[in-house]
N, C-alpha and C positions, 0 to 999 in steps of 0.2 A: 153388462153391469160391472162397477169396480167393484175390487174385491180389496182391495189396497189402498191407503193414502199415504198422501207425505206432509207431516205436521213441522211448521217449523215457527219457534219463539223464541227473542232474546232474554235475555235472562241477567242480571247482575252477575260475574263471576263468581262472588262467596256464595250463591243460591246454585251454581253451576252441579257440585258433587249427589248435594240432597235431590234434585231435580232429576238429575239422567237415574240415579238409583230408583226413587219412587216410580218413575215411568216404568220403566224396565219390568218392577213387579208386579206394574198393572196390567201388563201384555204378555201373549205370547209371542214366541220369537217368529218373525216374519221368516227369516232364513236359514235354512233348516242349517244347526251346528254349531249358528252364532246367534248369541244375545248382547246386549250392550252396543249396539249397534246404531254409530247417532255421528253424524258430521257437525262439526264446531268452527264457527268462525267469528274474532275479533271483530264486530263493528262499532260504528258510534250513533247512538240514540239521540234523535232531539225529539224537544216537547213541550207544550208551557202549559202547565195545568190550569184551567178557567177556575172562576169561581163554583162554588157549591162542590166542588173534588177534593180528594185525600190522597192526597201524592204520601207516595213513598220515599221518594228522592224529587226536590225540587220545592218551590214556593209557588204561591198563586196569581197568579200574574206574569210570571217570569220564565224565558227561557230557557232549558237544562240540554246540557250536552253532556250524555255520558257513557263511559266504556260500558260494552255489553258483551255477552258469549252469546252469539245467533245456534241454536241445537236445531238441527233437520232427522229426521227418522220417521222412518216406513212402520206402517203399523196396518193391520188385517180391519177388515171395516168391522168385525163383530166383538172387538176390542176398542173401536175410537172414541166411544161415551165415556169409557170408566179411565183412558188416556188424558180426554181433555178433562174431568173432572178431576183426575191427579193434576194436572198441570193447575188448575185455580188452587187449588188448596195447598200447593207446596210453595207457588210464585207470589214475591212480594208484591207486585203492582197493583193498584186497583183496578183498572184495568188493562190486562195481558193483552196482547196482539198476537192473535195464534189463528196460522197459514193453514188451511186443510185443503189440499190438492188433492185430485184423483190420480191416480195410477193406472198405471197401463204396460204394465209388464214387455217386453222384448219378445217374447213369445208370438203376443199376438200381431206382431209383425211380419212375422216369418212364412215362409211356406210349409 
C-alpha cells in the first residue's frame, strides 16, 4: 500500500507565495526536519476555454499560452484530501490540473 504521493499543479506565478504556504499548513511534514518542501519549475500553459466555462485567464473560444510555476511535493496519504481541497480553494482556475502519483519510497528497493 502507498503511504505517500507526489502532487504536482501549475499555478500562475502571483498565486505561487499564497499557494505553497496554504499547502504546507494543511500537511504534515513528509520529511522528518523539513517543511516547505516543494519543487518549482517555469513552464508554459496552453488551453482554449470551450463555451459554457469561466476561464480565469483567456476568452471562449480562443487559445491562451501562459507562464506558469509547475509545484511538485510529497505528501503522506492521510493528508492528501484536506491537500487537494486547499489547492481548489486557494487556485484561480476553474478547473486546476492536479497530478496525484503514488510513491514508493527507496527503501523498498533495497535489501
Amino acid at each position: 500500500m502507498t503511504e505517500a504521493f507526489k502532487i504536482a499543479v501549475c499555478v500562475p506565478e502571483e498565486y505561487l507565495d499564497e499557494l505553497t504556504l496554504k499547502i504546507n499548513e494543511s500537511m504534515e511534514p513528509l520529511y522528518p526536519g523539513y517543511d516547505m518542501v516543494f519543487s518549482l519549475t517555469e513552464v508554459t500553459g496552453m488551453w482554449r476555454p470551450l463555451e459554457g466555462s469561466n476561464p480565469f485567464i483567456g476568452e471562449t473560444g480562443k487559445i491562451s499560452v501562459e507562464k506558469e510555476i509547475r509545484v511538485e511535493f510529497a505528501v503522506k496519504e492521510r493528508n492528501l484530501k484536506d491537500v487537494v481541497n486547499t489547492i481548489l480553494s486557494v487556485h484561480p482556475y476553474e478547473e486546476p490540473a492536479i497530478d496525484i502519483i503514488p510513491m514508493y519510497g527507496w527503501k523498498a528497493f533495497t535489501r
